[in-house]
C-alpha positions in Angstrom: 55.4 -45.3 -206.9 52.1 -45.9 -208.6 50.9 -46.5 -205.2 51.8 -43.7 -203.8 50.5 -41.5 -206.3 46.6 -43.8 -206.5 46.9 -42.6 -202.6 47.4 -38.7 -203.3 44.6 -39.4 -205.8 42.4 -40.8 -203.4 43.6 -37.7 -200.4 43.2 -35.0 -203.1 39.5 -36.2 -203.9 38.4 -36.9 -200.5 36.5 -34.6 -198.4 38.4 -31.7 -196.3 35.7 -29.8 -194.5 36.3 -29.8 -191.1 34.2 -31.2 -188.3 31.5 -28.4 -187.1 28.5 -28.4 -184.2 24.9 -28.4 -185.4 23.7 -24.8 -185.0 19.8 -25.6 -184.7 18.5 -23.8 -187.8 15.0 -25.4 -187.9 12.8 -24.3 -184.8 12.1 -27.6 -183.6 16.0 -28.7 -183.8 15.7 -25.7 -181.3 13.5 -26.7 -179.4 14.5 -29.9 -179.0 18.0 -29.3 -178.3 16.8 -26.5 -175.5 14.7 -29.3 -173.5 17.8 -32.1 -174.1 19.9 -29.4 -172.2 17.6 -28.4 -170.0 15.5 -30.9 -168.7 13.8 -28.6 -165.8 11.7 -26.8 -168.1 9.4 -29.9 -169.5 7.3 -29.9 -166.0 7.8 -26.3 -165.8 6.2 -26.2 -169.9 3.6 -29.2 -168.6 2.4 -26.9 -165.5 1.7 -24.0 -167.5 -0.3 -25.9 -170.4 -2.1 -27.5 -168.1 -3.0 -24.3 -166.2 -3.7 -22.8 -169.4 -6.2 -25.8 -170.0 -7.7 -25.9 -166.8 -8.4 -21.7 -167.0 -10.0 -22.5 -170.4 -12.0 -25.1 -169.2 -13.2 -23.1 -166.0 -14.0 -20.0 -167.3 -12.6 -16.5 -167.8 -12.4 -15.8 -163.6 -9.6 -18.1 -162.9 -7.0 -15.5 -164.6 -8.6 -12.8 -163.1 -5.2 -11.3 -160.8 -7.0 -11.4 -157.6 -7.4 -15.5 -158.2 -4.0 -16.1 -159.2 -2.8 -14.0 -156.5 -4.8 -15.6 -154.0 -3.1 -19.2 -155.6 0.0 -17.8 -154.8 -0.5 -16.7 -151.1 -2.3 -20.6 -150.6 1.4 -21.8 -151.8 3.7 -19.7 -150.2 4.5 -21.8 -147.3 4.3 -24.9 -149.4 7.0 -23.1 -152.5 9.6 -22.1 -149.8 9.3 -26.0 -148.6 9.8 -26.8 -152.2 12.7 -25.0 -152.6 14.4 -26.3 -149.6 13.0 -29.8 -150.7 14.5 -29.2 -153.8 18.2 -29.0 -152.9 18.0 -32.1 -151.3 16.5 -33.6 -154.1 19.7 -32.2 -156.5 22.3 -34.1 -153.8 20.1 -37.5 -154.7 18.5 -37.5 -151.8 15.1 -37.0 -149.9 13.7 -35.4 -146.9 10.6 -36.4 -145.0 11.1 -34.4 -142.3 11.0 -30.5 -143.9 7.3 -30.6 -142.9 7.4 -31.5 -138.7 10.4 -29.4 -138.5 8.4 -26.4 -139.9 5.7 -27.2 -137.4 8.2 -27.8 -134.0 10.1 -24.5 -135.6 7.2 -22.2 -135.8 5.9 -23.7 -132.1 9.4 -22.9 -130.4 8.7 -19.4 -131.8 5.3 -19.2 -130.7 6.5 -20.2 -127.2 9.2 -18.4 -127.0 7.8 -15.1 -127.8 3.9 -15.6 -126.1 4.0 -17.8 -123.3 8.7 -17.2 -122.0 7.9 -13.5 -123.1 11.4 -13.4 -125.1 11.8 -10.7 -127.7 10.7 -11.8 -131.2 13.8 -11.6 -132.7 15.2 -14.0 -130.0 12.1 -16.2 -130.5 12.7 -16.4 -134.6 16.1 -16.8 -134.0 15.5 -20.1 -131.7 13.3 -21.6 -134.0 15.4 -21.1 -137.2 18.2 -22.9 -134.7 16.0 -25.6 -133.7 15.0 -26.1 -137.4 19.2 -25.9 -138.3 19.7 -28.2 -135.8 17.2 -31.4 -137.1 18.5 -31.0 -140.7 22.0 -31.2 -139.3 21.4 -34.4 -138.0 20.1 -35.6 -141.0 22.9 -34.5 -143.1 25.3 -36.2 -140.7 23.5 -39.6 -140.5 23.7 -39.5 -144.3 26.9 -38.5 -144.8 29.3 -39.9 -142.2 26.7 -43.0 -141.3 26.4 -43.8 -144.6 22.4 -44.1 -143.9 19.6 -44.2 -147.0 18.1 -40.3 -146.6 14.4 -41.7 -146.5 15.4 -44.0 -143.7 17.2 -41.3 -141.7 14.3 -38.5 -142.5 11.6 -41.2 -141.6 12.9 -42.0 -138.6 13.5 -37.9 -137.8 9.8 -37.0 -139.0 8.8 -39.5 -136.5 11.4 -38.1 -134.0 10.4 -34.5 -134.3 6.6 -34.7 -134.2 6.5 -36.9 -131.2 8.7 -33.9 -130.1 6.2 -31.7 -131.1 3.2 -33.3 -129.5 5.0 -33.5 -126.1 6.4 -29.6 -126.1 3.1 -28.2 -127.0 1.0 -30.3 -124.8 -1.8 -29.8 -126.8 -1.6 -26.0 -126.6 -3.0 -23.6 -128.8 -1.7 -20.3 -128.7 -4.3 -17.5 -130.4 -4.4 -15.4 -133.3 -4.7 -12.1 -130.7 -1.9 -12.7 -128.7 0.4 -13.7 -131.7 -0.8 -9.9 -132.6 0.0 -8.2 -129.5 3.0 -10.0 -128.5 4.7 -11.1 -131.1 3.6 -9.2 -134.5 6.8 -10.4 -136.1 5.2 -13.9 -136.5 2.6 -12.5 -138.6 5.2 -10.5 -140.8 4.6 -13.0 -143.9 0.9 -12.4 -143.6 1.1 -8.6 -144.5 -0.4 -7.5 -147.5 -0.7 -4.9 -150.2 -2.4 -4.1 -153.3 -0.8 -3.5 -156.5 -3.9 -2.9 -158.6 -6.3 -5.8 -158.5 -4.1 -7.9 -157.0 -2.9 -8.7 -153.4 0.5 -10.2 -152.4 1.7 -11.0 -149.2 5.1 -10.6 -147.9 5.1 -14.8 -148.0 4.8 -14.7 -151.6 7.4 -12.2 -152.3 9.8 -14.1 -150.0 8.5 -17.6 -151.7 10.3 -15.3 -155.2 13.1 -14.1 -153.7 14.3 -17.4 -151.8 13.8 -19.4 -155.5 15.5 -16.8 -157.7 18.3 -16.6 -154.7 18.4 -20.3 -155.1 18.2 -20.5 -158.8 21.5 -17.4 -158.9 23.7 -19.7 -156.3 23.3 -23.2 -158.1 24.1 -21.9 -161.3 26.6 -18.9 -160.4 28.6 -20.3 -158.2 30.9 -22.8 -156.9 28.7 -24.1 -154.1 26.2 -25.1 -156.6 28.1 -26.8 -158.9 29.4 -29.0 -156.0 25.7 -29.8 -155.5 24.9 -31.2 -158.7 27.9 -33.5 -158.8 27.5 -34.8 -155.6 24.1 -35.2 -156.7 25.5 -36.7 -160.4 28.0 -38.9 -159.0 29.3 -38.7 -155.1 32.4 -41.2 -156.0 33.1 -39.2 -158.3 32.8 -36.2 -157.2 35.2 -37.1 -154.3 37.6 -37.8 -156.3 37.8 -34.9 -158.3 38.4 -32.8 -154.8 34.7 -31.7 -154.1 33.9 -32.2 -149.7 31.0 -34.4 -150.4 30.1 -34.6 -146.7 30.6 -31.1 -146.0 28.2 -30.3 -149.2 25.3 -33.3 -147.9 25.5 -31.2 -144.3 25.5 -28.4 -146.0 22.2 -29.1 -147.9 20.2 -30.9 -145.2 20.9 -28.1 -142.3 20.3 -25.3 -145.2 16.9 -27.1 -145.7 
């Protein structure tokens, strides 16, 4: 009996608050706990100091508008790459071959529409296909061969540009009859002003296609089957998720 009531003692005196998350009070708890779960913003913090360093250090002109406008037109191709790089990068994965299959892509087009004469709707429509087509091979050489994706997009980058060197035979098609024949090629270089700075259709594209990226990987279902096959493929499978349909998915998309 006296045991019993020495452990009543003990319950009564002990502590009852409940268990309860951390709510971050202190701004650098903050901080810290918005980097730890969300790891994508420490380049994305390192780009901008360092662009803010390397402004300082050149002077005042580098964040004039028309500069950082005229940046952004030098990276459009390249940021669209990027963003198709990058879901392949999410799956675990890596793609050697984006670049060449830009280049055979944008050749078929030029082809098609200058030198066959097709409509240029026909001819953008061929070369998106031809680009489809090489990234579905990759994505099923990594997903139902079971092959390393810097293996597979190696041996496809080598693939496609000896492609490319033997369609074009050495061709160059001009600037003026792009513009005559086939204006739609050219529709990325358009520009306008918006004061003191000029965009390009590219660079508004380059936006849309990341924030269009950035909606579908966190908004919906598609996305999240991404970053677990990315995560964990085993695992992934197992909890339902069509890991190969996903990896074709990814590489053709790119």
């Amino acid at each position: 009996m006296a045991q019993a009531q020495e452990f009543e003692k003990v319950l009564s005196s002990s502590d009852t608050s409940v268990a309860a998350f951390d709510e971050h009070k202190s701004a650098v708890r903050r901080v810290q706990h918005f980097l730890h779960s969300t790891p994508a913003a420490v380049p994305l913090i390192v780009l901008v100091l360092s662009i803010i360093i390397f402004g300082i250090t050149i002077g005042g002109r580098f964040f004039s508008s028309y500069t950082l406008t005229l940046i952004l037109q030098q990276i459009a191709i390249v940021g669209i790459l990027g963003a198709a790089q990058t879901l392949v990068i999410l799956t675990a994965g890596i793609d050697l071959s984006i670049g060449v299959i830009m280049v055979i892509s944008a050749v078929i087009m030029g082809n098609c529409a200058v030198s066959y004469g097709l409509p240029s709707v026909v001819a953008v429509a061929l070369g998106l296909a031809a680009g489809a087509a090489c990234g579905l091979l990759n994505g099923l050489l990594v997903a139902y061969m079971k092959l390393p994706p810097f293996i597979v997009t190696l041996g496809t980058w080598n693939i496609v540009m000896a492609t490319n060197f033997i369609y074009s035979a050495n061709e160059t098609i001009r600037d003026t009859d792009v513009d005559t024949q086939a204006p739609l090629l050219h529709l990325f270089a358009l520009s306008f002003k918006v004061g003191t700075a000029v965009l390009t259709l590219g660079v508004i594209a380059m936006v849309a296609l990341v924030l269009l990226l950035w909606y579908v990987l966190n908004h919906t279902a598609w996305g999240r089957h991404v970053y677990a096959v990315g995560d964990d493929q085993e695992a992934a499978k197992l909890s339902g998720i069509q890991t190969k349909k996903v990896l074709v998915t990814v590489y053709t998309l790119a």
